[in-house]
C-alpha positions as semicolon CSV with decimal commas, in nm:
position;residue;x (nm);y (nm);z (nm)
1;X;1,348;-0,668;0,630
2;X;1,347;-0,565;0,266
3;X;1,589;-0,302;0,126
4;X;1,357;-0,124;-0,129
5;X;1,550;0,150;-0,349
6;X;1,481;0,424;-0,553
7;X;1,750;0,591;-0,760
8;X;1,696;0,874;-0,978
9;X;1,286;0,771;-1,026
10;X;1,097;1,043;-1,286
11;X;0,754;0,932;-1,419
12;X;0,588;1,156;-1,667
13;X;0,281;1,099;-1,823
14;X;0,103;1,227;-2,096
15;X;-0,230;1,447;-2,070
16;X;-0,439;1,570;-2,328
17;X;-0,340;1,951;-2,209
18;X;0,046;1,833;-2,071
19;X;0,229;1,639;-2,316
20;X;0,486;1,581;-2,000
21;X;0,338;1,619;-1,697
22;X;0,593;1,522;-1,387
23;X;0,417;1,310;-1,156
24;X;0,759;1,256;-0,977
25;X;1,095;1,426;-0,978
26;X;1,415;1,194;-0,954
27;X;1,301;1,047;-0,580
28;X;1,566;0,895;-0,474
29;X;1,547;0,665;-0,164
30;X;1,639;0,344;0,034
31;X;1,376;0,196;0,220
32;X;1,456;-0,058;0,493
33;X;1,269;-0,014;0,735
34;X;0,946;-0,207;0,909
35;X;0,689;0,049;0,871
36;X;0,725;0,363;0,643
37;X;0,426;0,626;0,624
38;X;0,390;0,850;0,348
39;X;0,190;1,172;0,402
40;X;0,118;1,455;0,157
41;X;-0,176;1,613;-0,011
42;X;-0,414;1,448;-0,278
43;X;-0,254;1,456;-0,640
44;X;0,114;1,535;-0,464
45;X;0,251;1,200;-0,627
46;X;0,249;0,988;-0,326
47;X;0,018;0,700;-0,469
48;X;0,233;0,654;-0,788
49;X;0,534;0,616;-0,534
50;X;0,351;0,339;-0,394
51;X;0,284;0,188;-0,739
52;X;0,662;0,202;-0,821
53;X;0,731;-0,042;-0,551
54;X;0,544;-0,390;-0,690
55;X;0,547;-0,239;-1,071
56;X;0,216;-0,124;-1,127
57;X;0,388;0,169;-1,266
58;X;0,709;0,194;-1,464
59;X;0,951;0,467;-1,360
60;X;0,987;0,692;-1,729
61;X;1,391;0,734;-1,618
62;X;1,594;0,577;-1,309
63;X;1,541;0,234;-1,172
64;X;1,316;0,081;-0,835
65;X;1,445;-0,269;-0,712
66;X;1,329;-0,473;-0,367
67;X;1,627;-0,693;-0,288
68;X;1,815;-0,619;-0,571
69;X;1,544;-0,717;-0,803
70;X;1,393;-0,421;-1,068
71;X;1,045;-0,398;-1,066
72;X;1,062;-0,395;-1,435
73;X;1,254;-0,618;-1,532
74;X;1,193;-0,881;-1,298
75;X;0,807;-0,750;-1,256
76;X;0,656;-1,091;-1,200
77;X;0,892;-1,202;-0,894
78;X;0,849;-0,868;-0,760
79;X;0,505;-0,887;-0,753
80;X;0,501;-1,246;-0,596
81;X;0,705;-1,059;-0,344
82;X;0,525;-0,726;-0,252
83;X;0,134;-0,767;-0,183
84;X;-0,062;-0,431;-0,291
85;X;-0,411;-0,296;-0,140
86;X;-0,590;-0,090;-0,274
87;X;-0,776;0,229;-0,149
88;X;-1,086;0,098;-0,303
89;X;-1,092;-0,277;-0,211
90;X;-1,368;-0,353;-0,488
91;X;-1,089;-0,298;-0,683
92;X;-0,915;-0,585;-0,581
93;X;-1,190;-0,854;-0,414
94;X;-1,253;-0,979;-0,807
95;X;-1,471;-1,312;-0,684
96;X;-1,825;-1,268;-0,550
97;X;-1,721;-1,399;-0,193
98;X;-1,362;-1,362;0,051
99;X;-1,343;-1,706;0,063
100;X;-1,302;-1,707;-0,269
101;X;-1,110;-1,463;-0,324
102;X;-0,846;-1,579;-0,038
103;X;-0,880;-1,912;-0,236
104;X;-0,753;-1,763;-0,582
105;X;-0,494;-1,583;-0,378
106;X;-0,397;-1,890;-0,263
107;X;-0,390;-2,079;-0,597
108;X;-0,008;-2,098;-0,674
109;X;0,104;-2,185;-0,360
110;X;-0,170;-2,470;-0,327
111;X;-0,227;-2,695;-0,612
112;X;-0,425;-2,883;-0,463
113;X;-0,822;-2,762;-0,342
114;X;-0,847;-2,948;-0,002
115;X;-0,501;-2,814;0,112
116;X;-0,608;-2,457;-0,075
117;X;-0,983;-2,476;0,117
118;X;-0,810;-2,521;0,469
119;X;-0,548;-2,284;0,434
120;X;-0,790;-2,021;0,297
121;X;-1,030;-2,079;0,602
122;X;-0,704;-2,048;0,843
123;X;-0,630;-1,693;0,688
124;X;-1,033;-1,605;0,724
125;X;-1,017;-1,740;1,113
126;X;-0,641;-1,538;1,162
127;X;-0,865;-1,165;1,068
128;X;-1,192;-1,278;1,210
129;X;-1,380;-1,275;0,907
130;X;-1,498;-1,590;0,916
131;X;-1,834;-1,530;0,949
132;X;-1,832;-1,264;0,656
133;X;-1,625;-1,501;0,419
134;X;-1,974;-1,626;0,238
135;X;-2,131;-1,307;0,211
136;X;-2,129;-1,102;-0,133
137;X;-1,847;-0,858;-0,148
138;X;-2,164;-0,615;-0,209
139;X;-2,297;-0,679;0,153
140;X;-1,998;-0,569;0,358
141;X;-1,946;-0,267;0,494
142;X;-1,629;-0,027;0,336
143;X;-1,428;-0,181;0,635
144;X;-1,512;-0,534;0,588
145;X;-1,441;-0,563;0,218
146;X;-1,129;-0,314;0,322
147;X;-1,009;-0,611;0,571
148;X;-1,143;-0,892;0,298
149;X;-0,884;-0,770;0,067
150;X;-0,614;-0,722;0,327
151;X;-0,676;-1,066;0,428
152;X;-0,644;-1,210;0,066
153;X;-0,366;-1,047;-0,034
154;X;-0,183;-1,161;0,282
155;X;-0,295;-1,490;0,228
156;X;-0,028;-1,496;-0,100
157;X;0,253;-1,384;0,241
158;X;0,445;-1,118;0,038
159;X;0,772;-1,005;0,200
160;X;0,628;-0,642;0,162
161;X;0,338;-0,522;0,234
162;X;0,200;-0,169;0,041
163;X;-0,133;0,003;0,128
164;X;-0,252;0,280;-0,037
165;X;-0,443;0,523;0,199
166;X;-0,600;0,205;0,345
167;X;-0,800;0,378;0,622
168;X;-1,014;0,567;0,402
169;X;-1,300;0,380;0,393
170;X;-1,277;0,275;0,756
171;X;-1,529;0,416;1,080
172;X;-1,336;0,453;1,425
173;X;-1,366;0,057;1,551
174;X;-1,233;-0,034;1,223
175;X;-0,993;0,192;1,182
176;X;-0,825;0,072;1,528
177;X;-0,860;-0,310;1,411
178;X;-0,640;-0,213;1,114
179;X;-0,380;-0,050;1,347
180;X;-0,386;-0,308;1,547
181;X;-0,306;-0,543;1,265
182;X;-0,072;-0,403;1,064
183;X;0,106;-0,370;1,411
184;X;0,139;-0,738;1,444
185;X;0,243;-0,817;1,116
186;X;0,582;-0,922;1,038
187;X;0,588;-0,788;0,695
188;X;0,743;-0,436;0,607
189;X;0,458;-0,225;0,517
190;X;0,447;0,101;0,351
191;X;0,142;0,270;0,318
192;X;0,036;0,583;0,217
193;X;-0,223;0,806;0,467
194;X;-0,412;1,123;0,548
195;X;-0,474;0,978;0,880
196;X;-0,191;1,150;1,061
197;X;-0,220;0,931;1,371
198;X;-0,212;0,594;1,160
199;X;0,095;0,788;1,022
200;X;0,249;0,844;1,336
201;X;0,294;0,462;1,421
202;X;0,524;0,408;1,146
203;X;0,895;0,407;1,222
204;X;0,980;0,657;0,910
205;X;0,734;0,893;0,734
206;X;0,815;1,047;0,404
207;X;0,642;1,363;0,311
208;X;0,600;1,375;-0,050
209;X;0,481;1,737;-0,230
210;X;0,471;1,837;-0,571
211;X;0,604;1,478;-0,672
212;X;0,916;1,510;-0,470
213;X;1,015;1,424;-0,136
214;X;1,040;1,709;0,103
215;X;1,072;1,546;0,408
216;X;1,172;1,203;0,499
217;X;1,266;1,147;0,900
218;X;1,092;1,045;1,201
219;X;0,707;1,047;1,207
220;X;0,636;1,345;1,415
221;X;0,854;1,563;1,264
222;X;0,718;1,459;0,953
223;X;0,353;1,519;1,053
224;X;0,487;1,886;1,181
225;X;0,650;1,945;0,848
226;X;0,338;1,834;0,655
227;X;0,112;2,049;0,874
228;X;0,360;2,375;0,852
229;X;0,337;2,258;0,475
230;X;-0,034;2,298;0,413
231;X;-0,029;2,609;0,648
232;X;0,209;2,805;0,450
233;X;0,004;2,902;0,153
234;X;-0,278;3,034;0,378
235;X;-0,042;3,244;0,606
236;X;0,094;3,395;0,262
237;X;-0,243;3,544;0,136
């Protein structure tokens, strides 16, 4: 597996009414293993954790490297090396069909197009989407296009694998596909979730609030921290 760290991370941004707003406060972790959850509440910081990991954000002080290799500084590599999915796969599936989508994924690793075509259609068979690969992005369902994307960045086999809230979109039969796959994979994955059960098959579950971590353990005692958590203003009123 991948040893991802965090030491000392603080990212600030700027807002029109909060010249320094503190989306996270010196997080400090190690990462290593297979599957890490991370659960908190909408705007508690958790998606910008995510981002830290492949360098789609910069930490404003302290330093994120995955094996030994700083997201900033060596940004490109890292991002050859951790795959990101997006809550909003439309976000990502930039070509009008999978196919070719998986094909531009595929690009750098195969120069040439009949060796690119092949191995794109092998990816397509290995999710089932097959049949959906030569439809418009447009006609899929949330799920499809949510799998689509899955599919193409896995297609580029990162080491990592880092999925922000990637349920969201998804109805039940879906849903239990996407368990079913990240289960199989042999990547480390990190994703982020409100889905509490999704959460629960992780092996480690951070709990992030107020851009800090307040919990970071086993996944059930996480999911019983977080749930105490969002009680605990309620029982005070």
């Amino acid at each position: 597996m991948s040893r991802i760290e965090l030491d000392g991370v603080r990212v600030a941004v700027t807002l029109e009414d909060q010249p320094d707003r503190q989306v996270l406060k010196g997080v400090t972790a190690v990462l290593t293993e297979q599957r890490v959850a991370v659960i908190g509440a909408n705007g508690s910081g958790k998606s910008t954790l995510l981002r830290l990991l492949n360098g789609l954000v910069a930490p404003t002080d302290g330093t994120v490297t995955v094996d030994e290799l700083d997201t900033v500084r060596d940004g490109r590599t890292v991002r050859q090396r951790v795959g990101f999915v997006f809550t909003d796969p439309l976000s990502q599936l930039v070509m009008p069909t999978g196919r070719e989508d998986v094909e531009l994924s595929l690009r750098r690793r195969h120069r040439n197009r009949a060796d690119r075509v092949a191995a794109a259609q092998a990816v397509l068979d290995r999710f089932a989407l097959g049949p959906l690969a030569d439809q418009s992005v447009y006609e899929l369902s949330g799920g499809e296009r949510q799998l689509m994307a899955l599919a193409a960045v896995l297609a580029a086999d990162p080491d990592v694998l880092v999925l922000d809230e990637p349920s969201t979109l998804l109805d039940l039969r879906n849903r239990e596909l996407l368990r079913r796959t990240l289960a199989g994979l042999p990547q480390q994955v990190v994703y982020s979730t409100h889905d509490l059960e999704l959460a629960l098959d992780a092996e480690r579950a951070l709990v992030v609030d107020d851009g800090a971590i307040a919990f970071d353990g086993a996944p059930a005692e996480a999911v019983d921290f977080y749930r105490a958590l969002c009680a605990a203003p309620s029982e005070a009123t």
